[in-house]
MITOR-776093 format. One record per residue (C-alpha): residue in three letters; y, z, x. Coordinates in nm, 3 decimals, decimal comma. Layout:
// MITOR-776093
<residu=ALA	v=Y	w=Z	u=X>
...
//
This chain:
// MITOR-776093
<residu=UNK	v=0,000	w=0,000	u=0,000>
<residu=UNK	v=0,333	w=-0,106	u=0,123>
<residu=UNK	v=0,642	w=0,103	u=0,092>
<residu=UNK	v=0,964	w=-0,094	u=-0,023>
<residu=UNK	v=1,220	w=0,076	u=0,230>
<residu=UNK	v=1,182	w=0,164	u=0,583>
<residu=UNK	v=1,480	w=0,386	u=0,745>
<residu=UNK	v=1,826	w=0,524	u=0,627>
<residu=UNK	v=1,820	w=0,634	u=0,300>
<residu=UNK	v=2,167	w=0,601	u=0,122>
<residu=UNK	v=2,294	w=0,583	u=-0,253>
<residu=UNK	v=2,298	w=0,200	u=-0,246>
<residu=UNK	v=1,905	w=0,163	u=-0,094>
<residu=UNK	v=1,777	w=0,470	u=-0,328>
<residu=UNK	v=1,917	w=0,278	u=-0,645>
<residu=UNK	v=1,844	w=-0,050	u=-0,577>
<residu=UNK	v=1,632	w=-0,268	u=-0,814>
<residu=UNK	v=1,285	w=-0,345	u=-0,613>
<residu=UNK	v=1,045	w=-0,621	u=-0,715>
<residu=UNK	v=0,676	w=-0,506	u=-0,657>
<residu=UNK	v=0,389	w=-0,793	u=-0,805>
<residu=UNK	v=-0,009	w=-0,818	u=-0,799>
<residu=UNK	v=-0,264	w=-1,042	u=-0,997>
<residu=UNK	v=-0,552	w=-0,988	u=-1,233>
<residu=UNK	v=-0,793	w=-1,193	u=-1,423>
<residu=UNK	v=-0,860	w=-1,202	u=-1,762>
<residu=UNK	v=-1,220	w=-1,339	u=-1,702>
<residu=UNK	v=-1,369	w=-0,944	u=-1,712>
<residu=UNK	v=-1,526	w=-0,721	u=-1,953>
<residu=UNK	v=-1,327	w=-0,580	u=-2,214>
<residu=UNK	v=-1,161	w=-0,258	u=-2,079>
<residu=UNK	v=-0,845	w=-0,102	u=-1,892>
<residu=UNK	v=-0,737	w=-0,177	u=-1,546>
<residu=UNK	v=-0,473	w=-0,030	u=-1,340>
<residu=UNK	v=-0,171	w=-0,250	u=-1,204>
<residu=UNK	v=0,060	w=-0,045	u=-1,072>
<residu=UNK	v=0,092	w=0,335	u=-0,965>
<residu=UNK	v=0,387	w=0,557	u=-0,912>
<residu=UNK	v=0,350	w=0,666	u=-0,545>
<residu=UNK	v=0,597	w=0,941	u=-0,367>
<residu=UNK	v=0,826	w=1,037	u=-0,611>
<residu=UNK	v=0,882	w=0,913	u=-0,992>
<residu=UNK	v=1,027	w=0,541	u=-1,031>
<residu=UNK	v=1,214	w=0,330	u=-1,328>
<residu=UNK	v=1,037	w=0,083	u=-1,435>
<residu=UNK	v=1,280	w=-0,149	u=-1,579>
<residu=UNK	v=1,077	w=-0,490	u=-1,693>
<residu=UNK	v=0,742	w=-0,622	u=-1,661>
<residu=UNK	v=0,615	w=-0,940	u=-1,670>
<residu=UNK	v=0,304	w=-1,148	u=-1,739>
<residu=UNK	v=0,247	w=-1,500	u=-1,638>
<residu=UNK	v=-0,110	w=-1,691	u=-1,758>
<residu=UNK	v=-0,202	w=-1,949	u=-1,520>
<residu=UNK	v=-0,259	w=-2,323	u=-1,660>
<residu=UNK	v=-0,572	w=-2,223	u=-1,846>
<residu=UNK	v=-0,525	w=-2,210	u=-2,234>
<residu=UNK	v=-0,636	w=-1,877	u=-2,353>
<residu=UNK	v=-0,541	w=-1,917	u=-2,693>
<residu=UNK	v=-0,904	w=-2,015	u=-2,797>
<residu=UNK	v=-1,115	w=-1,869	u=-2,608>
<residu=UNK	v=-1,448	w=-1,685	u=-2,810>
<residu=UNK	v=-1,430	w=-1,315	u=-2,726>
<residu=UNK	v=-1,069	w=-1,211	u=-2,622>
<residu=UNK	v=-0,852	w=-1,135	u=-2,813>
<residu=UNK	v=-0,556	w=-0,976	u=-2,719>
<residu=UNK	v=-0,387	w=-0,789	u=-2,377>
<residu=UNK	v=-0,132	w=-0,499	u=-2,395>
<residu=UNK	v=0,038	w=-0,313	u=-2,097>
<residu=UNK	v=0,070	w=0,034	u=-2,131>
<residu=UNK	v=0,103	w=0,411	u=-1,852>
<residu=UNK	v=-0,198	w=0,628	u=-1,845>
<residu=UNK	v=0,008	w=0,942	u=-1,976>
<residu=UNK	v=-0,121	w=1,169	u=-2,229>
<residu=UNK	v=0,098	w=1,008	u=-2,523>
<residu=UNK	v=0,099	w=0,646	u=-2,297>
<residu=UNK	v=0,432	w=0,461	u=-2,322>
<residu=UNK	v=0,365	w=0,106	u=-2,412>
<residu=UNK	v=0,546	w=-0,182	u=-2,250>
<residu=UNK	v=0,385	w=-0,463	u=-2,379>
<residu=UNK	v=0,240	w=-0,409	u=-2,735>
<residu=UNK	v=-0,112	w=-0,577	u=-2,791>
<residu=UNK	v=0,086	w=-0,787	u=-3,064>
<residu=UNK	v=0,271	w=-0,957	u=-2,834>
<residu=UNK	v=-0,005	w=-1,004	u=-2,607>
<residu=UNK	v=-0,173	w=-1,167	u=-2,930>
<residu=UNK	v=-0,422	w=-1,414	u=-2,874>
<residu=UNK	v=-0,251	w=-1,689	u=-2,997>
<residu=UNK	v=0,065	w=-1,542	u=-2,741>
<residu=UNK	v=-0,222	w=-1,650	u=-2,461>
<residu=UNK	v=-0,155	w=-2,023	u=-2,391>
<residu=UNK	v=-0,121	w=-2,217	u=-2,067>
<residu=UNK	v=0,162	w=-2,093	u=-1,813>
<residu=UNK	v=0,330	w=-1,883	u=-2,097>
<residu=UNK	v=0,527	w=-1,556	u=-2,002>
<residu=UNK	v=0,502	w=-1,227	u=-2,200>
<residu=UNK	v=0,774	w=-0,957	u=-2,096>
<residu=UNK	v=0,845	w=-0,660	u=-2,238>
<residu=UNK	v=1,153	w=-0,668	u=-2,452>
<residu=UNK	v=1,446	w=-0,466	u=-2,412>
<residu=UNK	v=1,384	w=-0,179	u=-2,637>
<residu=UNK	v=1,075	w=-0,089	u=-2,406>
<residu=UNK	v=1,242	w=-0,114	u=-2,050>
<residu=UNK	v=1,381	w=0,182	u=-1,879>
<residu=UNK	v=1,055	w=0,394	u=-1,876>
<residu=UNK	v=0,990	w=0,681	u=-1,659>
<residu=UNK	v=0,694	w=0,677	u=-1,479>
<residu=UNK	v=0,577	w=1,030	u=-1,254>
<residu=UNK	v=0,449	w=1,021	u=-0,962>
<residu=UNK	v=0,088	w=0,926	u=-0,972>
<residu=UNK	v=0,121	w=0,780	u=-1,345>
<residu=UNK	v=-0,050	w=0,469	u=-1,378>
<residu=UNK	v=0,055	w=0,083	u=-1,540>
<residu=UNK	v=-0,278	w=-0,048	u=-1,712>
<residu=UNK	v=-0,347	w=-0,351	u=-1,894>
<residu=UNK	v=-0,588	w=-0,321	u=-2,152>
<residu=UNK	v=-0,798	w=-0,636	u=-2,257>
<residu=UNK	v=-0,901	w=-0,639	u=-2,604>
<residu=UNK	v=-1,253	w=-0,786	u=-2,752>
<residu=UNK	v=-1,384	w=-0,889	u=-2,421>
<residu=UNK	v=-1,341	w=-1,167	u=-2,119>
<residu=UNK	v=-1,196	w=-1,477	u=-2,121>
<residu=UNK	v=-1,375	w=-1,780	u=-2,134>
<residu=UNK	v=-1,317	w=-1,890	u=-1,771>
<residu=UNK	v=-1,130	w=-1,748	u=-1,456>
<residu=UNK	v=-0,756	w=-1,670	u=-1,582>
<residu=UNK	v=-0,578	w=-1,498	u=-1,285>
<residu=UNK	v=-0,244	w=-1,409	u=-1,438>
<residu=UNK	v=0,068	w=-1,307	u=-1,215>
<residu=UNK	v=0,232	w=-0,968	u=-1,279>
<residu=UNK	v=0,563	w=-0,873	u=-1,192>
<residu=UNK	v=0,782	w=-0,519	u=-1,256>
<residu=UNK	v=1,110	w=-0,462	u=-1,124>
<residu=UNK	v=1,176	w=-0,103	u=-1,102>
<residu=UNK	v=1,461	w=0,152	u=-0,945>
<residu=UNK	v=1,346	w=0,459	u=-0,686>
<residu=UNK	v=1,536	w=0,740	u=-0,798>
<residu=UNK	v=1,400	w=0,986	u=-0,542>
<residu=UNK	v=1,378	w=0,936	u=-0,141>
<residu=UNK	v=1,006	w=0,873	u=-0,101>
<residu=UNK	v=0,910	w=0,686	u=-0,415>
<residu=UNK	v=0,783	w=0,356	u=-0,508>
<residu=UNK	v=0,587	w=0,152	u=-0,680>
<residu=UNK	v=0,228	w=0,083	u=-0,535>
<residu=UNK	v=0,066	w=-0,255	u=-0,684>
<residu=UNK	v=-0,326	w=-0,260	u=-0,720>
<residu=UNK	v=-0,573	w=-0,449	u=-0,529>
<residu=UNK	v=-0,631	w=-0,762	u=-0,743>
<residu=UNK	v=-0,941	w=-0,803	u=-0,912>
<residu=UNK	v=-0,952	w=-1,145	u=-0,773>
<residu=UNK	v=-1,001	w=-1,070	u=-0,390>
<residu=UNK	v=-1,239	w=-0,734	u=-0,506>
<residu=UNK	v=-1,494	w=-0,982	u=-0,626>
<residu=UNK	v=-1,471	w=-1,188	u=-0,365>
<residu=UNK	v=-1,514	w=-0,948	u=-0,096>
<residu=UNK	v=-1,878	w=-0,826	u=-0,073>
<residu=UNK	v=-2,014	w=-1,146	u=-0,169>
<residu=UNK	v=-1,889	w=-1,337	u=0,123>
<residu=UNK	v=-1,985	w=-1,014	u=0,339>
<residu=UNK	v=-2,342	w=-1,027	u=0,170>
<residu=UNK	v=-2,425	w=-1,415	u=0,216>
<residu=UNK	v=-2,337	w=-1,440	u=0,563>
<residu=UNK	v=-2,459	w=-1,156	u=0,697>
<residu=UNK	v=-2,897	w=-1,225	u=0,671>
<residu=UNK	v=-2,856	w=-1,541	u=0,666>
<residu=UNK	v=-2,715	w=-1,606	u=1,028>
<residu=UNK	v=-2,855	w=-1,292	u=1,204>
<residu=UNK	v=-3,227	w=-1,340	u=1,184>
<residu=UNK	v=-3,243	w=-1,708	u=1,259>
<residu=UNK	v=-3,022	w=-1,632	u=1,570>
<residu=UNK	v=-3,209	w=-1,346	u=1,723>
<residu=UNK	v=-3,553	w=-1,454	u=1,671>
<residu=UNK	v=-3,540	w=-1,796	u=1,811>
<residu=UNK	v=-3,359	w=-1,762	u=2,092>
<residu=UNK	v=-3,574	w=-1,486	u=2,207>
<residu=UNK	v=-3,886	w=-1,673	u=2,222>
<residu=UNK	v=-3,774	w=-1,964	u=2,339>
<residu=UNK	v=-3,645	w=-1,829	u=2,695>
<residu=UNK	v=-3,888	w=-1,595	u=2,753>
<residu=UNK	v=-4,188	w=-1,832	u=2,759>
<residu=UNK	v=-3,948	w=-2,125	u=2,887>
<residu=UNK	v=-3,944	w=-1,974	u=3,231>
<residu=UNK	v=-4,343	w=-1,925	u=3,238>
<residu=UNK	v=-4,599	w=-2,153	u=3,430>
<residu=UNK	v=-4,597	w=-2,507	u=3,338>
<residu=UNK	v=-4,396	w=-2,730	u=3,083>
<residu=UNK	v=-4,715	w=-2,732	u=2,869>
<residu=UNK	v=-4,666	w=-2,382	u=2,684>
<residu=UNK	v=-4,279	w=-2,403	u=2,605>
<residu=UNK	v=-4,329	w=-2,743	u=2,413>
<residu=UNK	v=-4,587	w=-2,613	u=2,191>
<residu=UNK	v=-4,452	w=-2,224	u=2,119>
<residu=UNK	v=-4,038	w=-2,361	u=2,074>
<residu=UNK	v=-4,137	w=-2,641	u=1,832>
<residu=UNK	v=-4,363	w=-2,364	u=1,637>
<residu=UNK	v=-4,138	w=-2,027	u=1,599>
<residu=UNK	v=-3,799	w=-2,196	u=1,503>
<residu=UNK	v=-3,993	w=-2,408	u=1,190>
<residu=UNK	v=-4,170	w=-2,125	u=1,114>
<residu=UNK	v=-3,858	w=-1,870	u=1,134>
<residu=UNK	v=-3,643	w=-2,020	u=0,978>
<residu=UNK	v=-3,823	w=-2,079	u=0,643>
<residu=UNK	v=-3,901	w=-1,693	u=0,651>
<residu=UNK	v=-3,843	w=-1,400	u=0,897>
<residu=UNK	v=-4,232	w=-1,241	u=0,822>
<residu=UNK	v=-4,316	w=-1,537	u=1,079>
<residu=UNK	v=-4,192	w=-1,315	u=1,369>
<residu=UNK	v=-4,474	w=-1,096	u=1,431>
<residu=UNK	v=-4,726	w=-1,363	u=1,417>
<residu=UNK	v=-4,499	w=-1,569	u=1,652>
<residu=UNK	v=-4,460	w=-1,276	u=1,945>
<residu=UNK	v=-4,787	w=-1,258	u=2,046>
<residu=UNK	v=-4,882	w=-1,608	u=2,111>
<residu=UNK	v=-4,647	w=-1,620	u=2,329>
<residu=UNK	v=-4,708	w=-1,328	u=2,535>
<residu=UNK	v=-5,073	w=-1,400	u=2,529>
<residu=UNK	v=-5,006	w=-1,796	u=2,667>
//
């Protein structure tokens, strides 16, 4: 998380509008998910603001609605799930809170939550979010969640890679130079051309591969 101000604090700086922005996509489960949190010290959040990307939500099966709310005990809502109607969910439209919602108070460690209503979209519909908000004490600011976006695609790439390059790597080359240096040419043909078909169709071919070539 990335504080807006670094330095002297003075009247002008701690009263300053700041604009703080993060993504999420609508293509998820029904549910609420946090998109911005008071960090420090309270804030003013004076406007927020939804963006839908060129994707037409407007008739998709399941959803069908959004709303933008804090997590207080009596929450505050800033945009009503009426205005975050389905039919409000159509290609590259905006929904912003209107003026008789802006100005709210959120404390320190309050959350901003959208709320999807009925369940996902049809198809991936990562939607920009953007709040401008005022610090009114040194220290505070608004911290924007990790998008749900680059959550998801996190551990898969760190999955996939992973077995699939390290096995093939370590168990070929080992064979390979080990019986390479041995006696004759004759040996090395037959056990290199054997362990990497073997191996790399399935790693239970290592054991069966080591000892042939220890025993040649």
């Amino acid at each position: 998380m990335r504080r807006p101000f670094i330095g002297k604090w003075d009247e002008e700086i701690l009263f300053a509008a700041v604009i703080v922005r993060t993504t999420i996509d609508l293509h998820q489960a029904a549910g609420t998910y946090n998109l911005f949190t008071a960090t420090g010290q309270d804030v003013l959040v004076e406007i927020l603001s939804i963006r839908l990307p060129n994707i037409d939500v407007s008739d998709d099966v399941n959803i069908t609605s959004i709303s933008v709310q804090t997590n207080d005990a009596t929450p505050q809502e800033i945009i009503t799930s009426t205005e975050g109607a389905k039919a409000n969910l159509t290609a590259e439209n905006q929904i912003k809170s209107l003026a008789a919602r802006r100005y709210c108070i959120l404390k320190a460690g309050q959350k901003i939550e959208l709320t999807i209503a009925g369940g996902a979209a049809d198809e991936e519909t990562i939607c920009d979010v953007t709040a401008i908000y005022r610090i009114v004490e040194r220290g505070g600011y608004l911290a924007e969640a990790i998008s749900s976006s680059s959550a998801s695609a996190s551990p898969s790439a760190s999955v996939s890679g992973s077995p699939t390059t390290s096995p093939s790597a370590s168990v070929s080359s080992s064979p390979s130079t080990s019986v390479s240096g041995s006696p004759s040419g004759s040996p090395s043909a037959s056990v290199s051309s054997s362990p990497s078909a073997s191996v790399s169709a399935s790693p239970s071919a290592s054991p069966s591969v080591s000892p042939s070539a220890s025993a040649s």
